[in-house]
C-alpha positions as CSV (number, residue, x, y, z in Angstrom):
1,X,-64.8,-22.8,-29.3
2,X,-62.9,-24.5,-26.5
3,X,-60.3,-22.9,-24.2
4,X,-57.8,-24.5,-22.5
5,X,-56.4,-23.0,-19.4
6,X,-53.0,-23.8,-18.2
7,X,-52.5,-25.2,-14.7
8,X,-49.2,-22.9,-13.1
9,X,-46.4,-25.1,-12.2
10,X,-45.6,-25.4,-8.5
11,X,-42.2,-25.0,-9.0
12,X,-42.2,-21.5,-11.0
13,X,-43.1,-19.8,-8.2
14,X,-40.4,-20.8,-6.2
15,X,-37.9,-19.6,-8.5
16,X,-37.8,-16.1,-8.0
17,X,-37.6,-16.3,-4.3
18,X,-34.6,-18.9,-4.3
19,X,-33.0,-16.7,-6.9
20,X,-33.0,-14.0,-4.4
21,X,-32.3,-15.5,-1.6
22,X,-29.2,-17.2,-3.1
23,X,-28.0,-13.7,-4.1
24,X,-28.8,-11.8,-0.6
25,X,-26.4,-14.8,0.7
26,X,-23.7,-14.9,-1.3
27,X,-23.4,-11.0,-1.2
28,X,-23.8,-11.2,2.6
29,X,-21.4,-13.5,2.8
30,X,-18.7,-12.1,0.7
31,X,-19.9,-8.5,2.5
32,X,-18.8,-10.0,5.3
33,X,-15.4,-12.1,4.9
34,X,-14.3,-10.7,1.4
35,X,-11.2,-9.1,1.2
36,X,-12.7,-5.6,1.4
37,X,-15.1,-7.0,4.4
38,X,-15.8,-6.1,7.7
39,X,-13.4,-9.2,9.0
40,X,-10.7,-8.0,6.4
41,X,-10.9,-4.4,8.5
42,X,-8.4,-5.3,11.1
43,X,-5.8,-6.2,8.3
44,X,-6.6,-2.7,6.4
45,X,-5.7,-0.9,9.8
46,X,-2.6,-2.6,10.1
47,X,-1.5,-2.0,6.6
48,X,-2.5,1.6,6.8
49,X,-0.3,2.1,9.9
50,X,2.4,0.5,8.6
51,X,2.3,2.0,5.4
52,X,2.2,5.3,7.8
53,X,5.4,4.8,9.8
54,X,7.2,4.0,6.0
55,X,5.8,7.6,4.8
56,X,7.5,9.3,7.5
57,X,10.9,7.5,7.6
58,X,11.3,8.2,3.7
59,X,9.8,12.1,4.3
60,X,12.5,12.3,6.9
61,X,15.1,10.8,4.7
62,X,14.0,13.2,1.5
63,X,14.1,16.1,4.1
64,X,17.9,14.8,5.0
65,X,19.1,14.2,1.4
66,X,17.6,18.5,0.9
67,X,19.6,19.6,2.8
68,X,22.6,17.8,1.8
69,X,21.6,19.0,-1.8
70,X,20.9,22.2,-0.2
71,X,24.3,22.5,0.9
72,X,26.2,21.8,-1.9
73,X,24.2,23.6,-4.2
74,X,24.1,26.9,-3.2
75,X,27.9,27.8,-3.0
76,X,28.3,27.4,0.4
77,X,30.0,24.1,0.3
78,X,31.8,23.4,3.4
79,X,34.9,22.0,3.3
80,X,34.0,19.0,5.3
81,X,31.2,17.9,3.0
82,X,33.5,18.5,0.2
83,X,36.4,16.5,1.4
84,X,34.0,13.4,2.0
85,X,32.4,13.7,-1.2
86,X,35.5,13.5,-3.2
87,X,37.2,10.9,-0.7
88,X,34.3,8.8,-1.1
89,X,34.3,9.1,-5.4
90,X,37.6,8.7,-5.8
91,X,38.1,6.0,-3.4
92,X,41.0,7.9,-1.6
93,X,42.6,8.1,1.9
94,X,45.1,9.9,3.4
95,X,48.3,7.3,5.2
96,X,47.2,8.4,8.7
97,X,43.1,7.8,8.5
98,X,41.4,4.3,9.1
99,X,38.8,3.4,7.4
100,X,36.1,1.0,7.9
101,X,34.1,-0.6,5.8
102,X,30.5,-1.5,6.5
């Protein structure tokens, strides 16, 4: 009986090493310049504080429009308020008032 014994190929045992070398490179490099990256922090930063000066203009113009709502709610409409409002829906002025348009 007569074996034969395979010689290994050089290049299978480069295969696995180049495989994961190629991977450790292209996750380093999209680790590093990818749009979640560490380059891409700076950008995040300034989005986030943007984003943060928007939140608190429209919290300040909600808190505004509740207490408008507030005031005309609650039976305690002044007569100022009132007068504006209903001016300002029926498109209506009085002969001695000017009015400007913006």
């Amino acid at each position: 009986m007569r074996t034969q014994f395979r010689r290994r190929q050089s290049w299978g045992l480069w295969v696995i090493p180049v495989l994961s070398i190629g991977c450790f490179v292209y996750f380093g490099f999209h680790s590093w310049h990818g749009d979640f990256g560490l380059n891409a922090t700076d950008e995040l930063v300034r989005r986030e504080m943007e984003l943060t000066a928007r939140l608190a203009s429209l919290e300040e113009r909600r808190q505004h429009l509740e207490t408008r709502v507030q005031l005309l709610s609650e039976g305690l409409v002044e007569a100022d308020m009132l007068d504006e409002r209903a001016r300002l829906m029926l498109n209506v002025a009085r002969e001695d008032e000017i009015v400007y348009f913006d």
